[in-house]
N, C-alpha and C positions, 0 to 999 in steps of 0.2 A: 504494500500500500504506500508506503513514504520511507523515507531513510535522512537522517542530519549525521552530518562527519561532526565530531565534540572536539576534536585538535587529532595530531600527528597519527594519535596512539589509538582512538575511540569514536567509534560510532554509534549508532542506535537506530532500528529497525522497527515501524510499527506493521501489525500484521492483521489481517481479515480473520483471524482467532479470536480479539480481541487484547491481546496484548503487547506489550514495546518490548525490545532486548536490547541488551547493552553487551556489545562486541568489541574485544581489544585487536585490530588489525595485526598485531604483531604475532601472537601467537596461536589467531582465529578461534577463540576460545571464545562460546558465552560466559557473562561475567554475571550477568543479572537481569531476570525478566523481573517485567513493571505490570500488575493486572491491574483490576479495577473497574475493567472499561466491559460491560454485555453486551456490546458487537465490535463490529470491524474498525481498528483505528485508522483513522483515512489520512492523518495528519501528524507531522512530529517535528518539532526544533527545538535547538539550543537555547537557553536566557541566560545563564552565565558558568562559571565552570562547575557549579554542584548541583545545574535542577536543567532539567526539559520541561518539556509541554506538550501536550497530546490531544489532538482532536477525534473525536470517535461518531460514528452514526448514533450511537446512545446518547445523542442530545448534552453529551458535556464534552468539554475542555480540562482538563487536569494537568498539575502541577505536582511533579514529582525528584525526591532528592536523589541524586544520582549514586551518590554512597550506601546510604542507608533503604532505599527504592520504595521510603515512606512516603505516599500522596499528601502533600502537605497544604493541596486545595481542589476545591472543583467548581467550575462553571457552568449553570445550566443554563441551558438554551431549548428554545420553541418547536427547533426541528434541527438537523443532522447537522453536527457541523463536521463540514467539509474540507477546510482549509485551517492554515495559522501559520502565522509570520511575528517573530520578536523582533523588536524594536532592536536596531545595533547597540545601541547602551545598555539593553534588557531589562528596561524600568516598566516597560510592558509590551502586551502582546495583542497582535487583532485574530479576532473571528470571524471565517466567513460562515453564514448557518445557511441554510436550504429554504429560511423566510427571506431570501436577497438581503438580507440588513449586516452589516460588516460591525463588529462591536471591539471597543478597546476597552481593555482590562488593566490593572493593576497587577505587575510580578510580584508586588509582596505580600497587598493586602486581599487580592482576587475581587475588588470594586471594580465592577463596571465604571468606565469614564466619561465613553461618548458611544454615540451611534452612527451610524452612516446606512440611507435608505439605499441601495446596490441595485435597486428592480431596474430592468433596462426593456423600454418599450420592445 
């Protein structure tokens, strides 16, 4: 479904299982699978070096620590979300949901911030 490289050494792999895995490139070993999610994760990136994010058709967004692979938030939404892109300084993240509305969130506190209506004639 999606994939983010984390640096040199790690990447992470979300899957139509409903799960994410954390991959070390070097020695192709799983390191640590992320559940949570009751369907398919359609989406995954990096926010900085200890947490990802993960969009899933089960109507949330999730926030998870990389080390410890404890969900340390979640974001619901109206319908699937589709997509998710963190901000380069990773102070937050947008969603795209399957209502067209693109939403931006908070990486620490998981507040919604704004909205954006996406619907295109």
């Amino acid at each position: 479904a999606a994939l983010a490289v984390l640096n040199s050494d790690r990447f992470v792999s979300a899957s139509y299982d409903g799960t994410t895995k954390l991959w070390d490139l070097t020695t192709r070993a799983l390191v640590r699978t992320f559940g949570g999610h009751t369907m398919e994760v359609l989406g995954v990136d990096r926010i900085d070096d200890n947490k990802i994010v993960t969009a899933s058709a089960d109507r949330t967004a999730k926030v998870f620590h990389l080390k410890t692979g404890e969900c340390l938030g979640t974001t619901d939404h109206p319908g699937l979300v589709e997509c998710i892109a963190v901000s380069p300084n990773g102070k937050f993240f947008l969603t795209g949901c399957s209502d067209g509305i693109i939403r931006s969130w908070n990486s620490s506190n998981f507040k919604m911030e704004q909205l954006w209506n996406n619907n295109h004639p």
